[in-house]
Each structure stands twice: as structure tokens, then as C-alpha cells.
MOPAC internal coordinates of N, CA, C and O (Angstrom, degrees):
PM7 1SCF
backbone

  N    0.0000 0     0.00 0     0.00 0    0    0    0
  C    1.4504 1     0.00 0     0.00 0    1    0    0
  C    1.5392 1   108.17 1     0.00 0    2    1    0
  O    1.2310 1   121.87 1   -52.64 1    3    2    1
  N    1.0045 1   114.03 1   127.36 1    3    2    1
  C    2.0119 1   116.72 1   175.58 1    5    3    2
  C    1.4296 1   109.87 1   -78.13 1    6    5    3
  O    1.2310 1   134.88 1   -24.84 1    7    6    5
  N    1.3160 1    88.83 1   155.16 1    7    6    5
  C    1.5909 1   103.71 1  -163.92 1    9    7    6
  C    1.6289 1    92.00 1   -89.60 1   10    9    7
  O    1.2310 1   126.15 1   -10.07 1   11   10    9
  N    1.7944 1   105.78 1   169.93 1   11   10    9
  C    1.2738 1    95.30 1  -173.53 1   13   11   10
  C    1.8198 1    96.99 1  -172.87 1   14   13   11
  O    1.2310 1   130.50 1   -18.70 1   15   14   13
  N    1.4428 1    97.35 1   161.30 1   15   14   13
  C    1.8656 1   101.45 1  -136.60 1   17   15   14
  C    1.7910 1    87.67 1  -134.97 1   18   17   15
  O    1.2310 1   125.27 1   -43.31 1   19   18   17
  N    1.0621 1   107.49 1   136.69 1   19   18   17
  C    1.2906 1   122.80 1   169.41 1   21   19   18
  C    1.5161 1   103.13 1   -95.70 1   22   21   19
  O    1.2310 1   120.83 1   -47.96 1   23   22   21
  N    1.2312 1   116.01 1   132.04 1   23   22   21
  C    1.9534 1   130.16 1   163.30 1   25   23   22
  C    0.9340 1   123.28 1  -106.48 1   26   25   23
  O    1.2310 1   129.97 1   -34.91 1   27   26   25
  N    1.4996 1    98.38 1   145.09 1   27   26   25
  C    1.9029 1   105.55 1   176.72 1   29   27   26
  C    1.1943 1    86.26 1  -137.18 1   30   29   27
  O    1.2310 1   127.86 1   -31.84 1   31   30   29
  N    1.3177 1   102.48 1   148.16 1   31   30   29
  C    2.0954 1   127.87 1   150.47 1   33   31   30
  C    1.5975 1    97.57 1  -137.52 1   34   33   31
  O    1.2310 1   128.39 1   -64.66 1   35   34   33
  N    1.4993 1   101.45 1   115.34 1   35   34   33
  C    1.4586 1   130.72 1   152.74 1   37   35   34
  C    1.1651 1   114.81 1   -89.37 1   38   37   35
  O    1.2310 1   121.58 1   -11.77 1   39   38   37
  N    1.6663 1   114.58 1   168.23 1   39   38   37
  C    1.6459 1   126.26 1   114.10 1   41   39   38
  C    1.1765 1   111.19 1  -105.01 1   42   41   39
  O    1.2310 1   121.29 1    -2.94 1   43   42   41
  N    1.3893 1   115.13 1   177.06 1   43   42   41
  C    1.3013 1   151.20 1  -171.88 1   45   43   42
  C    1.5326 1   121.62 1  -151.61 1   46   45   43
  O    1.2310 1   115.43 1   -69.24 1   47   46   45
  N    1.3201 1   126.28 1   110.76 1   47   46   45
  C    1.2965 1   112.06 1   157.13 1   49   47   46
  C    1.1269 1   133.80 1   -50.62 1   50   49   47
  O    1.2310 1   115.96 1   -64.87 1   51   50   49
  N    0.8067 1   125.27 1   115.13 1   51   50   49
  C    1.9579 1   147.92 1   170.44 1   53   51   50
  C    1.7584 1    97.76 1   -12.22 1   54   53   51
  O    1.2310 1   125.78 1   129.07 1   55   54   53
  N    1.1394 1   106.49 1   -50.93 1   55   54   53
  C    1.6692 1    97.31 1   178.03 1   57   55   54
  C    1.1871 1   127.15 1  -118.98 1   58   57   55
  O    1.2310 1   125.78 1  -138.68 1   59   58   57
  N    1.3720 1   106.50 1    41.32 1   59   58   57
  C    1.8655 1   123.75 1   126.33 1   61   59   58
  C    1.6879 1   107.72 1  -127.43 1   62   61   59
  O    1.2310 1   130.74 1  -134.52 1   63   62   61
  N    1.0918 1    96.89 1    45.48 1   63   62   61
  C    1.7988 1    92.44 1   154.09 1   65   63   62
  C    1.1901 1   129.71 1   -81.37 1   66   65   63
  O    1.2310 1   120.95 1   144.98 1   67   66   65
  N    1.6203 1   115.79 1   -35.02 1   67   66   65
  C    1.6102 1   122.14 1   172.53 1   69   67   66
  C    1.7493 1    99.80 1   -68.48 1   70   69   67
  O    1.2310 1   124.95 1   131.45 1   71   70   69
  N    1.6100 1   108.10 1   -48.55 1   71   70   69
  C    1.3100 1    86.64 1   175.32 1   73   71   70
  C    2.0444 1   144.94 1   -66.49 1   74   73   71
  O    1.2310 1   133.50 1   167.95 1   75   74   73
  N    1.6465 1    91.52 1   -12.05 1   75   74   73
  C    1.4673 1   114.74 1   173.05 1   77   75   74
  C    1.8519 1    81.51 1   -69.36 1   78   77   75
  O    1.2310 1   120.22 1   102.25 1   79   78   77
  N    1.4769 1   117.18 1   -77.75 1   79   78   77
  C    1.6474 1   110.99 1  -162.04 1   81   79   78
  C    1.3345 1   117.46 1   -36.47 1   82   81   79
  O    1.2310 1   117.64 1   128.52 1   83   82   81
  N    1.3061 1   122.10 1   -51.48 1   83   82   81
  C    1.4950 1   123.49 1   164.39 1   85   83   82
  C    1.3663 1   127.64 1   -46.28 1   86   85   83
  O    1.2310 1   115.53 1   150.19 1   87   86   85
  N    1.4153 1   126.09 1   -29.81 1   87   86   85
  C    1.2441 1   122.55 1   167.88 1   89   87   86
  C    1.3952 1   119.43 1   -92.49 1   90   89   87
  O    1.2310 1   115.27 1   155.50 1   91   90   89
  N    1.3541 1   126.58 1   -24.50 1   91   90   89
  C    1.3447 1   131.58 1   165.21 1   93   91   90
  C    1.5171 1   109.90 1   -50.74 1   94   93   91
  O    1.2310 1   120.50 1   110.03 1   95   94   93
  N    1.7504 1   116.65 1   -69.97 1   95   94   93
  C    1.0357 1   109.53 1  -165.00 1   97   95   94
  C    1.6952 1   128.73 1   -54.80 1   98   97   95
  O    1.2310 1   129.82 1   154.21 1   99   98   97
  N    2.3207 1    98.67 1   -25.79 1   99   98   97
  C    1.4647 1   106.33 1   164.48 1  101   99   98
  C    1.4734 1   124.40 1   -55.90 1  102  101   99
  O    1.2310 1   125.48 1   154.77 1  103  102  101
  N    1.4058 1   107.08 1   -25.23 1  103  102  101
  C    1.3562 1   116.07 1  -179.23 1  105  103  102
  C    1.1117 1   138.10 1   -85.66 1  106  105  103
  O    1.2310 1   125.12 1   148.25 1  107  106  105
  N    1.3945 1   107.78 1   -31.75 1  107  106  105
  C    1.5865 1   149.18 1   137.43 1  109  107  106
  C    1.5034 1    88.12 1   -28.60 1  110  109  107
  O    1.2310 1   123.55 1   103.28 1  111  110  109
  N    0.9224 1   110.80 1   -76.72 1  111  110  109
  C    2.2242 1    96.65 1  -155.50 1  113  111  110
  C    1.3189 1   104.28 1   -77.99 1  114  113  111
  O    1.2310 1   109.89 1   164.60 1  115  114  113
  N    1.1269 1   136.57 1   -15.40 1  115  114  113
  C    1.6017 1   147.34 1   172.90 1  117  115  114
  C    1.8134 1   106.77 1   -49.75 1  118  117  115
  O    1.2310 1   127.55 1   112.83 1  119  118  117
  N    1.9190 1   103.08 1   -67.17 1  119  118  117
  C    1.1082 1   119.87 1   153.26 1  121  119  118
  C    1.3215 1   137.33 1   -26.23 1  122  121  119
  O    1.2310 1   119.35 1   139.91 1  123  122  121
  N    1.4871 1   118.84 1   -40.09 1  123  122  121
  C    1.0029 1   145.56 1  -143.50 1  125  123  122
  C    1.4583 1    89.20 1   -91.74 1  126  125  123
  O    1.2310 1   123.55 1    95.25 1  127  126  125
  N    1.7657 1   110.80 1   -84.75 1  127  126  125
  C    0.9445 1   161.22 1   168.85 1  129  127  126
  C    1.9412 1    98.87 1   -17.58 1  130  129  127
  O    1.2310 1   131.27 1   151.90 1  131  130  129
  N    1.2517 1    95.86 1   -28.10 1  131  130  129
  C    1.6591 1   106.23 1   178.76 1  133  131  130
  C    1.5655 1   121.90 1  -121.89 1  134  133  131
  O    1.2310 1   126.96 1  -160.68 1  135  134  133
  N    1.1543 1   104.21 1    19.32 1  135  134  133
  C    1.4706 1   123.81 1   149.58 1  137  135  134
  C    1.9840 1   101.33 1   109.46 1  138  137  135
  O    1.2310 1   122.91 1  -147.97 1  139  138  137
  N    1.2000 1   112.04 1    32.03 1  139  138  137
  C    1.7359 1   113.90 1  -161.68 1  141  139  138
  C    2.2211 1    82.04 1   -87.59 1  142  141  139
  O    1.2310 1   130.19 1   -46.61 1  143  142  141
  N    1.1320 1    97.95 1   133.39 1  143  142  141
  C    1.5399 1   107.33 1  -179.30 1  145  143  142
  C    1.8018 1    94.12 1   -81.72 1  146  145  143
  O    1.2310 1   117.45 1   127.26 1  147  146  145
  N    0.8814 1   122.46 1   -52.74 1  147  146  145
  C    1.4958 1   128.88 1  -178.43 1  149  147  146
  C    1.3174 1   134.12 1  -111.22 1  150  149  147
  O    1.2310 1   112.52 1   -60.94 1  151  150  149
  N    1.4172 1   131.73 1   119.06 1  151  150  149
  C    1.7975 1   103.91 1   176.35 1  153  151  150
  C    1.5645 1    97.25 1  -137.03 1  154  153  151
  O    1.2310 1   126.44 1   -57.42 1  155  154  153
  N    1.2644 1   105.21 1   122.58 1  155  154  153
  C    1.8823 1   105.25 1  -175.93 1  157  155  154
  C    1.5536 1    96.48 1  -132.33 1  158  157  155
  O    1.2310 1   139.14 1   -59.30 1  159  158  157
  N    1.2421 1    80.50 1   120.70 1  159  158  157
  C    1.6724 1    88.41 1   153.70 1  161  159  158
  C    1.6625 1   131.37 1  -115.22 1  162  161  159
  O    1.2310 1   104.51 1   -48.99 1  163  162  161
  N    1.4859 1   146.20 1   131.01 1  163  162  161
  C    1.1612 1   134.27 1  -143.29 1  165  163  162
  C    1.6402 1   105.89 1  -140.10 1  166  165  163
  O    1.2310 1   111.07 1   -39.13 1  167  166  165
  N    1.1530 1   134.40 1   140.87 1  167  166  165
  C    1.3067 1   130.72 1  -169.23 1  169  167  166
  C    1.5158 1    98.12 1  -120.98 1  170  169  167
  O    1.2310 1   119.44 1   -42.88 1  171  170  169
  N    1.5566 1   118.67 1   137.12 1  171  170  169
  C    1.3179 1   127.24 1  -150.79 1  173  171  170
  C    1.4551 1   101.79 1   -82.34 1  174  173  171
  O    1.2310 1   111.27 1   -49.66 1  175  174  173
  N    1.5378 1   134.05 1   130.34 1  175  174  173
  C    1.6679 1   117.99 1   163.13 1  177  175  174
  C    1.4091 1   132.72 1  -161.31 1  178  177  175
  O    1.2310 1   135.10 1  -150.16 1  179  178  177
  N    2.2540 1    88.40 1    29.84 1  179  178  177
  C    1.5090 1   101.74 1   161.90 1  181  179  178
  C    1.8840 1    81.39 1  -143.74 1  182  181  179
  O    1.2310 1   126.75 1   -90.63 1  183  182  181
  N    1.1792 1   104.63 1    89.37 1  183  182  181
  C    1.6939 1   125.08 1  -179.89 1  185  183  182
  C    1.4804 1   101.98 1  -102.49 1  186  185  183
  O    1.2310 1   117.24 1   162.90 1  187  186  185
  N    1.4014 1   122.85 1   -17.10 1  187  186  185
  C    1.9019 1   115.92 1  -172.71 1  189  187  186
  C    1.5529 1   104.70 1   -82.64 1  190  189  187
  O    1.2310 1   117.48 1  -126.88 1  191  190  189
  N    1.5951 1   122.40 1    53.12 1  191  190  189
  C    1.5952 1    82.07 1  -165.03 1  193  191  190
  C    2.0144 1    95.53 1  -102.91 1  194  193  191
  O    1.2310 1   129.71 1    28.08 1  195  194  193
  N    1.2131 1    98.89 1  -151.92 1  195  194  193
  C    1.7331 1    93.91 1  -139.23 1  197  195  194
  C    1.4797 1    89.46 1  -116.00 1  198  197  195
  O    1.2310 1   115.45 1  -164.96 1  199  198  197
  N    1.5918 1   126.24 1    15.04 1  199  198  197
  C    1.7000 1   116.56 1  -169.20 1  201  199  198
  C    1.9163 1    92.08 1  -156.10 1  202  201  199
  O    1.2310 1   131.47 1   -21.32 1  203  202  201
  N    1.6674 1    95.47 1   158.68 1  203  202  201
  C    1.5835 1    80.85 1  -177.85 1  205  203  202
  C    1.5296 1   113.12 1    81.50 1  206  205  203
  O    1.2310 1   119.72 1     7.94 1  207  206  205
  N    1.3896 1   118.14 1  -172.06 1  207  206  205
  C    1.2258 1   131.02 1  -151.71 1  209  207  206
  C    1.8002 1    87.18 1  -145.09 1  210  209  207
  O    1.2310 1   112.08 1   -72.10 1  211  210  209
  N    1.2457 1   132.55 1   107.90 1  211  210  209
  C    1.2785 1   164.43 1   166.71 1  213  211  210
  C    0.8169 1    99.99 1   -48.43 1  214  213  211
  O    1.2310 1   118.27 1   -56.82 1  215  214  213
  N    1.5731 1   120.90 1   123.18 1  215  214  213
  C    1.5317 1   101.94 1   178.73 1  217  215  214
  C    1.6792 1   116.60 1   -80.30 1  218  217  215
  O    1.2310 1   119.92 1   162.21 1  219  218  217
  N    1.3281 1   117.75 1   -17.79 1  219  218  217
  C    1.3058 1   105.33 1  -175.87 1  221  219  218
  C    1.9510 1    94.22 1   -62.55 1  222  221  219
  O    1.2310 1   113.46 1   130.26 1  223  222  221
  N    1.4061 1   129.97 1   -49.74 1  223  222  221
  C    1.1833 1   104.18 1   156.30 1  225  223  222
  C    1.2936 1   148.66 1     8.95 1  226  225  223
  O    1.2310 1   122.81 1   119.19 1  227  226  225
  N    1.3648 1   112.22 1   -60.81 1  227  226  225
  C    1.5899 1   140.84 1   174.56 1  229  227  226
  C    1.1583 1   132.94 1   -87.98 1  230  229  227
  O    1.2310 1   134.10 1   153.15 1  231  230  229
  N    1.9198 1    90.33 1   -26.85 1  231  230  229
  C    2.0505 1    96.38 1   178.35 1  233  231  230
  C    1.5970 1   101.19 1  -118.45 1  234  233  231
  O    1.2310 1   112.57 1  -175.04 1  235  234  233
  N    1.3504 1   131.63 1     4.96 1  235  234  233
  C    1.1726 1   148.37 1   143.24 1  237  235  234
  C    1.6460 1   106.60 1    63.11 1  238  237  235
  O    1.2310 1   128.17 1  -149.11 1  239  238  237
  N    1.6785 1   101.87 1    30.89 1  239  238  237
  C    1.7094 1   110.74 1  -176.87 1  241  239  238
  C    1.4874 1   119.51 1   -42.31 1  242  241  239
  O    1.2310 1   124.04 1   -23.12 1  243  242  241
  N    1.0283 1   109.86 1   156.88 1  243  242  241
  C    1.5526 1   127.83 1   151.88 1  245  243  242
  C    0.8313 1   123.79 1   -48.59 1  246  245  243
  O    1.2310 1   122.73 1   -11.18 1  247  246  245
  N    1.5645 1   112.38 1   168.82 1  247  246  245
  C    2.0434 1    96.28 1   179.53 1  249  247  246
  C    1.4571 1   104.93 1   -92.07 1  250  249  247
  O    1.2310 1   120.87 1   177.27 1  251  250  249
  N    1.3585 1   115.94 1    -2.73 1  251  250  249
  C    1.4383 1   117.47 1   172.54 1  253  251  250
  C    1.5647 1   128.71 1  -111.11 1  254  253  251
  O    1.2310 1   129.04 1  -160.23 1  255  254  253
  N    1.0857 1   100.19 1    19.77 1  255  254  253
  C    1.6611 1   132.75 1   169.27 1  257  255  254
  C    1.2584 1   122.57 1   -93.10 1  258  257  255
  O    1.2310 1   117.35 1   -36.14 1  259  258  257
  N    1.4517 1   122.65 1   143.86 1  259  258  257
  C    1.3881 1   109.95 1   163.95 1  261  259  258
  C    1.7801 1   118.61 1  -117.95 1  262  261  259
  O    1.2310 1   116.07 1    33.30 1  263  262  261
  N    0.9643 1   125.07 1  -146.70 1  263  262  261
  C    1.0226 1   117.23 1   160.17 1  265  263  262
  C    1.7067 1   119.08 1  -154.20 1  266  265  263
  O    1.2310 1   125.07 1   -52.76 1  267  266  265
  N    1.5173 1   107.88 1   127.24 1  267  266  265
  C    1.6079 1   117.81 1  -160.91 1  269  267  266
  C    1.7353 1    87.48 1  -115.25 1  270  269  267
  O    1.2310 1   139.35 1   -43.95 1  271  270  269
  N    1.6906 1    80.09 1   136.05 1  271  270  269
  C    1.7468 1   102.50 1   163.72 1  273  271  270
  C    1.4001 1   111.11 1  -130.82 1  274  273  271
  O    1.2310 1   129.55 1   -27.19 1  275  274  273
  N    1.3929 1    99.19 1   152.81 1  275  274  273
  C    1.6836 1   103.74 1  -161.12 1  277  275  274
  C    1.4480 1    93.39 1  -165.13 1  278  277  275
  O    1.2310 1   133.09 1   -21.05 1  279  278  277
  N    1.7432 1    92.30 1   158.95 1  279  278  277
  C    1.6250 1   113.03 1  -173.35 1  281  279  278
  C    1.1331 1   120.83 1  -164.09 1  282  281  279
  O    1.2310 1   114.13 1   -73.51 1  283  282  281
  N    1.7473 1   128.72 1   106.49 1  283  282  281
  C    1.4533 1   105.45 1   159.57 1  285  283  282
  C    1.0723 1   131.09 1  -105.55 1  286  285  283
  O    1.2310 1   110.33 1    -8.07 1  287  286  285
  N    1.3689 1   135.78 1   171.93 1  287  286  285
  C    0.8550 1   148.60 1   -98.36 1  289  287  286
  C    1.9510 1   100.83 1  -160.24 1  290  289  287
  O    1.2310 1   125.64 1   -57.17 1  291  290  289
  N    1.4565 1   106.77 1   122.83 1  291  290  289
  C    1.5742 1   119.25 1  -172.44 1  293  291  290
  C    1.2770 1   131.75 1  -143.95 1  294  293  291
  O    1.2310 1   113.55 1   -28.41 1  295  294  293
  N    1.1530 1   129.81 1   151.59 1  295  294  293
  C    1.1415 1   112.53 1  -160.68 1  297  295  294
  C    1.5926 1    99.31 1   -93.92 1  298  297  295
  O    1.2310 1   105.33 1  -168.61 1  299  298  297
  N    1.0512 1   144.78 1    11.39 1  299  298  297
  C    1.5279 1   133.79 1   154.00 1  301  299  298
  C    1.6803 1    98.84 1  -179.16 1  302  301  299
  O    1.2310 1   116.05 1   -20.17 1  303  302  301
  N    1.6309 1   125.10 1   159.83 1  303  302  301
  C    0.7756 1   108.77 1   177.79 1  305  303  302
  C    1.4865 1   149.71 1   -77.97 1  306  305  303
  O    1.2310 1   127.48 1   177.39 1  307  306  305
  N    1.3518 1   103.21 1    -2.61 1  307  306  305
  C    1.4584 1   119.16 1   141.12 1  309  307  306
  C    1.7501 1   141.71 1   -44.71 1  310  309  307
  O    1.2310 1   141.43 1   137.59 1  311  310  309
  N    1.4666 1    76.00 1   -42.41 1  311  310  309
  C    1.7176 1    84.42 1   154.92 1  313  311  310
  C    1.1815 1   135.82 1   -76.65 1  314  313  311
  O    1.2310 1   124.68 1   135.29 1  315  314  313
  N    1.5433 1   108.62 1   -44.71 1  315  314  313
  C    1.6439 1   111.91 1   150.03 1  317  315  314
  C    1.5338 1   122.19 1   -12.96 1  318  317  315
  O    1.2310 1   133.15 1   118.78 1  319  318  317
  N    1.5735 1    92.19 1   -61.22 1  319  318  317
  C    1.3451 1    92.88 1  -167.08 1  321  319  318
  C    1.5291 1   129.86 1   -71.86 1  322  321  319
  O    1.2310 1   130.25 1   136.66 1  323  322  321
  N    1.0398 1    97.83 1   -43.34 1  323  322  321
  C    1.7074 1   137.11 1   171.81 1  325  323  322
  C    2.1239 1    87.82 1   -49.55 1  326  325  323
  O    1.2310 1   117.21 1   124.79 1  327  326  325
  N    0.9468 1   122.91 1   -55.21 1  327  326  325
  C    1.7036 1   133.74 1  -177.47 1  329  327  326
  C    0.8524 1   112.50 1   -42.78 1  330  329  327
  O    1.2310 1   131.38 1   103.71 1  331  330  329
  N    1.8746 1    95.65 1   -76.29 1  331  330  329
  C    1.6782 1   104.42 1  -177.93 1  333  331  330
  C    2.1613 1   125.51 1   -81.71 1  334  333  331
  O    1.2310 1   138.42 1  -174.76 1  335  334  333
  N    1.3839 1    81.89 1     5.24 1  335  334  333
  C    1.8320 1    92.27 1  -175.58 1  337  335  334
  C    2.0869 1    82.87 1   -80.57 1  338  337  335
  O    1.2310 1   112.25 1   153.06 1  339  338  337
  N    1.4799 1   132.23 1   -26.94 1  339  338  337
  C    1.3238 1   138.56 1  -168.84 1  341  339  338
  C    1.5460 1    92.45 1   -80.23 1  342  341  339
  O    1.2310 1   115.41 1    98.73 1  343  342  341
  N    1.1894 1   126.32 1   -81.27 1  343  342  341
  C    1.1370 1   139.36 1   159.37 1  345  343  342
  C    1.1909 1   121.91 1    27.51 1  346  345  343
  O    1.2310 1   128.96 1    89.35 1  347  346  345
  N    1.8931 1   100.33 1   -90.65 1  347  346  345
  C    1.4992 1   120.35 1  -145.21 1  349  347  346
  C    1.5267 1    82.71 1   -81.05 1  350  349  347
  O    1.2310 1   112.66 1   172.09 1  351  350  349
  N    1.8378 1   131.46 1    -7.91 1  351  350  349
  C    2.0375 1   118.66 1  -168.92 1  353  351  350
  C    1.5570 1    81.78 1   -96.10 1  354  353  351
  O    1.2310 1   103.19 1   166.75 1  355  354  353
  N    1.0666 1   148.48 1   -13.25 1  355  354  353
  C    1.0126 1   130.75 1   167.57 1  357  355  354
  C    1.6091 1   141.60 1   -20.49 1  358  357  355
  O    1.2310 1   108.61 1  -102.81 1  359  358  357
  N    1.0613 1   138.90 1    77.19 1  359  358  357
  C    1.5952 1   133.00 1  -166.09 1  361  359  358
  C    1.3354 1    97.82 1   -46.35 1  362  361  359
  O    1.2310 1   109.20 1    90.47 1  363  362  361
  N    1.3283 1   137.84 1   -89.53 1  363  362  361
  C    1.4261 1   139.66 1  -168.30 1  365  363  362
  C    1.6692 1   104.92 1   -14.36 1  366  365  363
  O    1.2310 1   110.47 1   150.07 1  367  366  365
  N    0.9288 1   135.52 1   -29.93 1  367  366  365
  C    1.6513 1   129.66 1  -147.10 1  369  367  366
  C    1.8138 1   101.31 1  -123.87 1  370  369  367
  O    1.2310 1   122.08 1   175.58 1  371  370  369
  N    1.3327 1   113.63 1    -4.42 1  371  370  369
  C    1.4359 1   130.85 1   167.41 1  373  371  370
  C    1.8389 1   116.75 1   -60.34 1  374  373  371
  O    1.2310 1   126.41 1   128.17 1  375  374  373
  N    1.3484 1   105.27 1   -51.83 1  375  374  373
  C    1.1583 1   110.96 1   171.67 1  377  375  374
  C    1.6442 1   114.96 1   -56.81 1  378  377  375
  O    1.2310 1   121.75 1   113.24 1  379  378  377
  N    1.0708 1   114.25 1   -66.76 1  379  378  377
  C    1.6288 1   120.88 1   173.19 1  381  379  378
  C    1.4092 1   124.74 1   -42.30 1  382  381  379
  O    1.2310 1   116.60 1   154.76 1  383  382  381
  N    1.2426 1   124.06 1   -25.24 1  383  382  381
  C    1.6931 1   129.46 1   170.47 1  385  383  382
  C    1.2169 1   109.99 1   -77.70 1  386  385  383
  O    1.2310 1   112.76 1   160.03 1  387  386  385
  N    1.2661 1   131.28 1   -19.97 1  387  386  385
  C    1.6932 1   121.63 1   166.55 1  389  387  386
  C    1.4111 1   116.63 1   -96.24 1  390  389  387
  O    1.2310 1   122.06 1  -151.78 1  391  390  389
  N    1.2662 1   113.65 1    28.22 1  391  390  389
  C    1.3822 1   117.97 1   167.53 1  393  391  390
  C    1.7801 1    98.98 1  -169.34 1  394  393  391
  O    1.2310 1   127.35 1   -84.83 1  395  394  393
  N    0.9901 1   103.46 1    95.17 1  395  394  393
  C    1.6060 1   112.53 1   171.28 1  397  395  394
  C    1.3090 1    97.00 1  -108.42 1  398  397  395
  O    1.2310 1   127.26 1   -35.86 1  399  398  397
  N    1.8171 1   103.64 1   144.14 1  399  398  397
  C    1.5946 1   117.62 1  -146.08 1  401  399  398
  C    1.9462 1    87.48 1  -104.35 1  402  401  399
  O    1.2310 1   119.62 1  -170.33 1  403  402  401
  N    1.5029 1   118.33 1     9.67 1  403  402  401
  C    1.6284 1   130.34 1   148.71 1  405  403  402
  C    1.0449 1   119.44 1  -137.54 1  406  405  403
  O    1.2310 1   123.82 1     5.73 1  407  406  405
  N    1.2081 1   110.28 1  -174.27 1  407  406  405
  C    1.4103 1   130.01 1  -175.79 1  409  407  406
  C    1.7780 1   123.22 1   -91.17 1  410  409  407
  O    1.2310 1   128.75 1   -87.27 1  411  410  409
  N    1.2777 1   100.75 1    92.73 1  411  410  409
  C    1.7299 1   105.51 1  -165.73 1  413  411  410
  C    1.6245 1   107.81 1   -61.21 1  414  413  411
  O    1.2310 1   117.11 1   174.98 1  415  414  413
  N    1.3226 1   123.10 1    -5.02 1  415  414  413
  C    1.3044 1   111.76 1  -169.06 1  417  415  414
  C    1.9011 1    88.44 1   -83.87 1  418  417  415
  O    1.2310 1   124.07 1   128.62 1  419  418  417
  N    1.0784 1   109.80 1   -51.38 1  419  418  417
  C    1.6036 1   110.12 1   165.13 1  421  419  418
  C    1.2991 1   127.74 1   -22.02 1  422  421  419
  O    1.2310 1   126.27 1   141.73 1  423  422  421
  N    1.4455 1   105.56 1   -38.27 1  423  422  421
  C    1.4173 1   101.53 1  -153.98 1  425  423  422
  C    2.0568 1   106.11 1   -94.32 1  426  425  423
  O    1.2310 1   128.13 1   -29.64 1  427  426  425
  N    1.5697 1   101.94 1   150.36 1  427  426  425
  C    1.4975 1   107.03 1   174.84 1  429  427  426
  C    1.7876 1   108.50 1   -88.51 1  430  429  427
  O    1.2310 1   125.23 1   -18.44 1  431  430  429
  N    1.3186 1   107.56 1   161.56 1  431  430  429
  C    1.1761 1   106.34 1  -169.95 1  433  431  430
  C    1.7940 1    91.16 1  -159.35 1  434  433  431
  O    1.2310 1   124.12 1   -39.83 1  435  434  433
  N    1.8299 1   109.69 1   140.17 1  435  434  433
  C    1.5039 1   102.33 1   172.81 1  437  435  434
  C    1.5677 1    79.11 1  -155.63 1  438  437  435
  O    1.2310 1   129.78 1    -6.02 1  439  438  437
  N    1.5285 1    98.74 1   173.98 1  439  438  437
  C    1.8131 1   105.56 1   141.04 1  441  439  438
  C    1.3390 1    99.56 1  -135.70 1  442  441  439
  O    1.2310 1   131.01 1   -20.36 1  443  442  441
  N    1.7966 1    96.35 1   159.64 1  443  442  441
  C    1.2125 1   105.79 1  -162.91 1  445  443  442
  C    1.8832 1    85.71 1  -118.25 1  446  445  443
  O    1.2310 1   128.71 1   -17.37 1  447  446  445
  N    1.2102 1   100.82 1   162.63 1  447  446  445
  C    1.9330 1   121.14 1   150.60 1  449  447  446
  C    1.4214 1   107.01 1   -91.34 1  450  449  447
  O    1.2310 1   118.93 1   -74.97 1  451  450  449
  N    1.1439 1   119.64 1   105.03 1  451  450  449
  C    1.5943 1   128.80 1   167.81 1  453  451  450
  C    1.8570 1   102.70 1   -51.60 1  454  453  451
  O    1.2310 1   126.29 1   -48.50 1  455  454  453
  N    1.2573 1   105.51 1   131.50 1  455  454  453
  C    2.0625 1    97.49 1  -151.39 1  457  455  454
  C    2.1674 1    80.29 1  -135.87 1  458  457  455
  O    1.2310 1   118.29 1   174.02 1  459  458  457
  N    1.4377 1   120.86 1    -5.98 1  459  458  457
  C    1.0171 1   119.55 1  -175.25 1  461  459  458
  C    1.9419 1   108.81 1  -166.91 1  462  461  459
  O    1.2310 1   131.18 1   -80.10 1  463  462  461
  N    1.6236 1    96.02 1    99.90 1  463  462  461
  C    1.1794 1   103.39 1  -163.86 1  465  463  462
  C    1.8354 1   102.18 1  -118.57 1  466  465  463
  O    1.2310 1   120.01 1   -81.99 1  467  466  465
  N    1.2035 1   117.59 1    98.01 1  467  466  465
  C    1.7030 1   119.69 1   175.90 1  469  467  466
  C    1.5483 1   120.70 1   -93.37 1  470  469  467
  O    1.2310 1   120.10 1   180.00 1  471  470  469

């Protein structure tokens, strides 16, 4: 069975980034903690490149925005589900959804089937 990864591309304003890091990493072990093989989150800061479609391109930030990509990581997509169905009843992670440190209408979201794993 292939493994398989949920994606995000945000922004974030520059001054709730410590507060985005602080809630990621709580969420990060939550994830974890419920069988997530991977959880990375990454803040963008070689975005000029010269081929392709840029992502600031795509997430069309502010100048006081950045832009975070992130993915975890499962061992099939059943598990995904089975993860985040644990997840989202979670008490700990209740507090943090009525104050997200961006703007979720912003944000992209997919899952993928990992189709090439080295």
C-alpha cells in the first residue's frame, strides 16, 4: 500500500510566525502521538527562482507575510484518515482553531499518494 502525505501552502504574517511555530510544533506531536510518520513544516526563503510558477506567485503574500509549506506524512490513506478522524476530537488542539495566527481561507490544502518514494 503507498504511503501518502497531506499538503499545505500558507502565509503567515511575519509577526505571528513564532506564534504559527508554537502551534505547529503542539500539533506536530499531537499528530505524531497518533501515529503521523512525518510532520514538517517549512517557511519559504529562496522563493525568487527563475523557472516554474513561484510560489509567492500563487499565494500572492504581502510584504509582511511569508509563506509556510508543510506535509504529513502516512502510511496509506486510510491511515490518514483513521489519524486525523483522532486528531481533529482532540481537546488540546480546540483552543488553537479559534485563533489561527493566518488566514485559513488563504490557505491550500490536498493529499497526495506518494507514487515515488527513494
Amino acid at each position: 500500500m503507498p504511503r501518502y502525505a497531506d499538503g499545505f501552502v500558507i502565509v503567515v504574517p511575519k509577526k505571528n510566525l513564532k506564534a504559527y511555530e508554537a502551534m505547529s510544533k503542539k500539533a506536530g506531536k499531537i499528530w505524531k502521538e497518533y501515529g503521523a510518520l512525518e510532520y514538517c513544516e517549512c517557511v519559504g526563503d529562496d522563493l525568487k527562482v527563475k523557472f516554474g510558477t513561484p510560489f509567492p506567485k500563487l499565494t500572492k503574500p504581502k510584504t509582511n507575510e511569508v509563506v509556510v509549506f508543510s506535509w504529513i506524512l502516512y502510511k496509506s490513506r486510510a491511515h490518514r484518515d483513521k489519524v486525523n478522524a483522532k486528531v481533529m476530537k482532540d481537546p488540546r488542539l480546540a483552543p488553537d482553531m479559534d485563533k489561527m495566527p493566518f488566514d485559513m481561507k488563504r490557505m491550500s490544502y490536498g493529499g497526495f499518494t506518494v507514487f515515488v518514494d527513494l
